[in-house]
N, C-alpha and C positions, 0 to 999 in steps of 0.2 A: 129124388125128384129133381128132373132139370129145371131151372130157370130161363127165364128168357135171355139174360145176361149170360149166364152159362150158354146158350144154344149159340148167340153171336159174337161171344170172344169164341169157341172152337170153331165155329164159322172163318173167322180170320187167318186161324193157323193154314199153312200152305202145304205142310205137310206131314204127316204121322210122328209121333215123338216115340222114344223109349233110352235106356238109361245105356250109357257103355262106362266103363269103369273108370278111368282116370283118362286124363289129358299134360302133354304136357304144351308150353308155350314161349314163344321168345318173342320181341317187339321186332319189325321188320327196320324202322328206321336208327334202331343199334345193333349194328352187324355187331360189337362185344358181348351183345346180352347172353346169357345163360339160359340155356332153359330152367323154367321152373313150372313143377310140379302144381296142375291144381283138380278137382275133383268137378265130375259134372253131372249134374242134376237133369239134362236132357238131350237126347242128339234129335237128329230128322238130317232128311237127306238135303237141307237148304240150311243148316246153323247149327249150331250147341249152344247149350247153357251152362256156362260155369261158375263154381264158387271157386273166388279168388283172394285171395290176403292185401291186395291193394286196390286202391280203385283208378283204369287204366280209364283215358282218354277216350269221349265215341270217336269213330273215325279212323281210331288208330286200326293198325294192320299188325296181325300174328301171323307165324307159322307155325300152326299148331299140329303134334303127333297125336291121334288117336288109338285108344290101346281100348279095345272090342272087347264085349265080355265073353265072347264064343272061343277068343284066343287065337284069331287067325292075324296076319299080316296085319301091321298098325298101318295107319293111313295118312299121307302126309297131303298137308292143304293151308290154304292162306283163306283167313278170316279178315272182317274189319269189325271192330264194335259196333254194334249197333244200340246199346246199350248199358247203361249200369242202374245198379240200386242197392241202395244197403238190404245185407242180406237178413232172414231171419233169427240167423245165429249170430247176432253182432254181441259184443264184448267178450268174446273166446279169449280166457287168460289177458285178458284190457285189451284185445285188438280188434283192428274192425276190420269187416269180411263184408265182401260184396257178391252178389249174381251178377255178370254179364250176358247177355246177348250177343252170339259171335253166328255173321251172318257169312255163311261160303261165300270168295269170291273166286280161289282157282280151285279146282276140284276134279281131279279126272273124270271123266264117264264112266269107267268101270272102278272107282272110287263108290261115285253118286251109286250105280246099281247094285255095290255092294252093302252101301247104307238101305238102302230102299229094301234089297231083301233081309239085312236083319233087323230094321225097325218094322217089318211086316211079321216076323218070326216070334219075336221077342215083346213085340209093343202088347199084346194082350196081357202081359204080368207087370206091367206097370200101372202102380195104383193110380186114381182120378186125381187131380190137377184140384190145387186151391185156384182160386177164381181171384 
């Protein structure tokens, strides 16, 4: 049974969510960084959510690869945080682990319409959302 609370946070979301496998990410303002490996709990055609091993600055800018779980061409795109929180799996072997908010800011069109058609395909098998 929905909530009212339930009916106005999905109210807010901007666009359909579902899971793609892995992400990887670098910081934009150290051209030395590496990328590194992190795992994400949701896409939609306007941001992802990922769990990360450190907790990165809001504001800050990625260039993040998306690797799809259908196995087609990964997608490359610039995020800025919009967000962090500690995550719900926090002390993993004594470390701490965060969710971020990563809100697209360059994104081809035919990036976006490829997200849009597989969180349309895909977003039915993902289970309901903690509130």
């Amino acid at each position: 049974m929905k909530t009212e609370d339930n009916d106005k946070k999905s109210e807010r979301r901007r666009a359909k969510r579902t899971y793609s496998s892995f992400v990887e990410y670098c910081r934009v303002e150290d051209a030395s960084s590496k990328k590194i490996q992190a795992f994400t709990e949701n896409i939609s055609t306007t941001g992802i959510c990922i769990f990360i091993n450190e907790n990165i600055a809001i504001n800050s800018f990625l260039l993040i690869t998306i690797y799809l779980l259908d196995g087609s061409t990964p997608i490359e795109t610039k995020g800025r945080v919009a967000w962090t929180r500690p995550s719900d799996f926090l002390n993993i072997q004594g470390k701490n682990h965060f969710d971020a908010g990563i809100e697209f800011v360059e994104i081809g069109e035919e990036d976006r319409a490829r997200l849009k058609y597989y969180t349309a395909k895909y977003g039915a098998i993902m289970p309901a959302q903690k509130t």
